[in-house]
N, C-alpha and C positions, 0 to 999 in steps of 0.2 A: 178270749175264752176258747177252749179248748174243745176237742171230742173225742174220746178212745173208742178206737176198732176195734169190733171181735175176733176175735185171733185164735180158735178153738186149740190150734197146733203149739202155740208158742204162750209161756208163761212171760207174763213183761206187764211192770206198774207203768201207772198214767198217770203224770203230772205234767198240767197245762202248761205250755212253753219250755218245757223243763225236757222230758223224757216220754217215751213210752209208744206205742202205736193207734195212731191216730191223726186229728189233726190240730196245729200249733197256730200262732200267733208268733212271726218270725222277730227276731229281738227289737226291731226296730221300729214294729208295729203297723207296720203297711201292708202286707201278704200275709196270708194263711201259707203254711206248708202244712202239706202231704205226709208222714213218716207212715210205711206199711211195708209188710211182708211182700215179696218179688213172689210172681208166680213162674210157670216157664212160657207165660206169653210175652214174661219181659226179657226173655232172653236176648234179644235183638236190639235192646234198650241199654243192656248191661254190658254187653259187648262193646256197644258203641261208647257207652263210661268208659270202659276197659280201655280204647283207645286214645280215648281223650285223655286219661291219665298216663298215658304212655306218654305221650307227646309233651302234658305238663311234666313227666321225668326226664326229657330230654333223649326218650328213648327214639327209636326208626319203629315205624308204626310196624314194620315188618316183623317185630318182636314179639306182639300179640301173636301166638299161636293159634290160642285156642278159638276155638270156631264155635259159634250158636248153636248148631246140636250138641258138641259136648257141654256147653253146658247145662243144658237141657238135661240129658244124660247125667250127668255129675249131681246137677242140684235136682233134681224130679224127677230121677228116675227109680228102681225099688232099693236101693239103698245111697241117698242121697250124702255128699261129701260135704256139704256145705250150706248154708240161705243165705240171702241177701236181704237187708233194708233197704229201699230206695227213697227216696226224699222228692216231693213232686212239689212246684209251685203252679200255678195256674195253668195247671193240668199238665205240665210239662214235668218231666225228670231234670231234675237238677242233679243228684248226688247218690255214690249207695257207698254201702259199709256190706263187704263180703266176709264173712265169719264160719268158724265152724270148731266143734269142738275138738280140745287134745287130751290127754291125760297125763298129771305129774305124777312119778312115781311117790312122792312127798307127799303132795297136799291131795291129788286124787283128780277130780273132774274141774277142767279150764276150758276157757275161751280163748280163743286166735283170731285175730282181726289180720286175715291178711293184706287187704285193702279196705281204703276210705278216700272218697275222690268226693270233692263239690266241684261242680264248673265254676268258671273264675267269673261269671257276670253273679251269681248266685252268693259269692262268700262276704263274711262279711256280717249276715244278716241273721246268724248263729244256727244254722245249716250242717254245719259241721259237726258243731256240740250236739243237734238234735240227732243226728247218727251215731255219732259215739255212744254218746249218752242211753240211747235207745239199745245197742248192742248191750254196756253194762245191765241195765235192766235186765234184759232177759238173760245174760248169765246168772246174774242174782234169782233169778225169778225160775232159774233153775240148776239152785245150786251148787255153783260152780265158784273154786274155790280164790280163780286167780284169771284174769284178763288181761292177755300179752299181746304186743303188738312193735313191728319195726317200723322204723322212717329212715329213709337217706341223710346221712350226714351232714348235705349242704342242704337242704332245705329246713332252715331256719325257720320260716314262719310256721310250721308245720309244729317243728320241735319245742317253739316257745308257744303254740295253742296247747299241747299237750300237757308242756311244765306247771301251764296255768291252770289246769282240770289234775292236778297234784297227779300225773304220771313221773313215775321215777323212772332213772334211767339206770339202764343195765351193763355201763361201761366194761367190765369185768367178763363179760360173757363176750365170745367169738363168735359171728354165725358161719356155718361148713355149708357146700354145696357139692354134691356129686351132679354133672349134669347129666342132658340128654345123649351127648358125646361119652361121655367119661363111664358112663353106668356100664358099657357091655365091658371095656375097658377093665373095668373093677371087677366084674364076674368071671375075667379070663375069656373070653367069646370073640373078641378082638385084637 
């Protein structure tokens, strides 16, 4: 059995074990999970996702840039870039789904899921799907037209949890990156 959170900020259904902000009955039946909106006291929480997902990409933790005031600043401050779901199991953060809106010139107002990290003692237990799943909602929940999202190529488990929740895949499309380096570069400043 379930419980939805009030959520004043955020439009998003609630369906027990299924979707939504509140709390779940993990697939397996043994723990409640957590799914709620991040505030920026979790910023310190989120960061430390932010690493742990670096590390499961195989990345140097030194890749993480961004610092816990930014994102303070970014996600809570008077024009926020982004929210977070976090996913809590006994009282602990296990996982978040970092989102925020883009616009198709086509369809009109999307979601972007630029990350979704569960820790690896955590998956498994449908933790994952409660963050996806919870993000959809609330693009639904505020009408948005289209929910995009990337994953690395070699991770496979990632890719076949996704095919399984009928995400398509977008072979055809290229992703471009001007970087940190490259930007003044491209403006002539360099």
């Amino acid at each position: 059995m379930g419980q939805k959170l009030a959520t004043p900020q955020t439009t998003c259904a609630f369906k027990s074990g299924a979707y939504g902000l509140g709390v779940h009955t993990t697939k397996n039946h043994e723990k409640l999970a957590t799914i709620r909106l991040a505030t920026k006291d979790d910023a310190g929480t989120i960061l430390k996702l932010i690493t742990d997902l670096a590390i499961y990409e195989k990345e140097p933790v030194s890749t993480v840039e961004v610092t816990e005031a930014e994102l303070v600043r970014d996600g809570w401050g008077p024009s926020p870039l982004f929210r977070v779901v976090l996913a809590e199991v006994g009282g602990a953060a296990v996982g978040f789904a970092l989102f925020f809106h883009t616009y198709s010139t086509w369809q009109g107002k999307c979601v972007y899921l630029e990350d979704l990290y569960v820790a690896e003692a955590a998956r498994g237990a449908g933790v994952g799907t409660l963050l996806l799943k919870t993000v959809a909602a609330i693009a639904h929940g505020e009408g948005c037209k289209r929910f995009n999202w990337q994953a690395l190529d070699w991770n496979t488990p990632a890719l076949d949890f996704y095919k399984a929740l009928g995400a398509a895949r977008m072979d055809s499309w290229v992703n471009l990156r001007v970087g940190k380096a490259e930007l003044p570069r491209l403006l002539g400043l360099s």
